[in-house]
N, C-alpha and C positions, 0 to 999 in steps of 0.2 A: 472725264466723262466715262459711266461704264455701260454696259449695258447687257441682254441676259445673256449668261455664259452661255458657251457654243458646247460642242457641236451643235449647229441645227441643221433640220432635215427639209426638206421637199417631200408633203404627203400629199394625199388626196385626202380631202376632210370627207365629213361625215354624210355630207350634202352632196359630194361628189366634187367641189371646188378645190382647187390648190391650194394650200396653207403650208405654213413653214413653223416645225415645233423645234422646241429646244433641246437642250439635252432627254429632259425626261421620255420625250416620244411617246409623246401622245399627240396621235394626231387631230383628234377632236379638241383639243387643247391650243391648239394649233392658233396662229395669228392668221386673222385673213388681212391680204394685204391687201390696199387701193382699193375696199369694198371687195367684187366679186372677184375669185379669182379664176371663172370657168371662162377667158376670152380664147382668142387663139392662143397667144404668147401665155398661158398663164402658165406651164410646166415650165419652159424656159424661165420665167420670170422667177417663179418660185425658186429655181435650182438656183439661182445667180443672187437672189437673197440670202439663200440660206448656205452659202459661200463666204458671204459678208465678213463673217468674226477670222474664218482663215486667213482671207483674202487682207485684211487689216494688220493681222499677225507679219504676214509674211511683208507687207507695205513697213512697217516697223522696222523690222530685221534690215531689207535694204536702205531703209532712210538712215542706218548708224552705217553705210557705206558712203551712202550719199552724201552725207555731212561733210565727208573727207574729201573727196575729188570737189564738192563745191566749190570749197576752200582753199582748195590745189589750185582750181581756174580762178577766183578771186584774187588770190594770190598775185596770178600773171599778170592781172590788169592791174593791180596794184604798184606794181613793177616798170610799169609802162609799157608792158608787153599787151601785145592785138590778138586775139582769142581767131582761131580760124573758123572757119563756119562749122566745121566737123565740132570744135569744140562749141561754138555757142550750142549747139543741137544737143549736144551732152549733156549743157548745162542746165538746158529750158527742161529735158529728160529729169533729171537727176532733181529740178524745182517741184518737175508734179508731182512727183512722190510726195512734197511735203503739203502739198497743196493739196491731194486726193484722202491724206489723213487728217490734213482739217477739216476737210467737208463732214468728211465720216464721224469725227469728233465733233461735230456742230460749231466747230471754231471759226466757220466759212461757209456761207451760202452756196 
């Protein structure tokens, strides 16, 4: 799945609403997100959208760490070894990562 290359920004459109543009920057270009973006949250809102393509990047990067400690604790239970609680929390950690890029990916509701 792709979708439009980043950077994107948090503007104030043209109307005065939050919108989030993409590289080009243009902010009258801009996506309005949810309908209007003039609520309370709509600055925060916008910032934490227009985060998204980094914030995916960087989910990537640690999910090729991820893969390995998974498989490291897979491993133990596979062995007949009990996973301590510290460890299952690691594990259920190290799951969202894959779970938060499927969503993002549409691979997961």
């Amino acid at each position: 799945m792709t979708h439009t290359a980043g950077p994107w920004t948090a503007e104030i459109g043209h109307m005065g609403g939050r919108v989030v543009s993409d590289a080009a920057g243009y902010p009258n270009d801009g996506w309005m997100i949810c309908g209007s973006m003039c609520g309370p949250d709509a600055e925060a809102n916008a910032r934490l959208i227009a985060a998204a393509p980094l914030m995916l990047a960087a989910l990537r990067e640690i999910a090729v760490i991820a893969e390995q400690n998974v498989h490291d604790l897979c491993a133990i239970v596979q062995e007949g070894g009990v996973l301590s609680a510290v460890d299952k929390m690691e594990l259920r950690r190290w799951q969202s990562v894959g779970e938060a890029i499927a969503k993002a990916e549409g691979d997961k509701p």
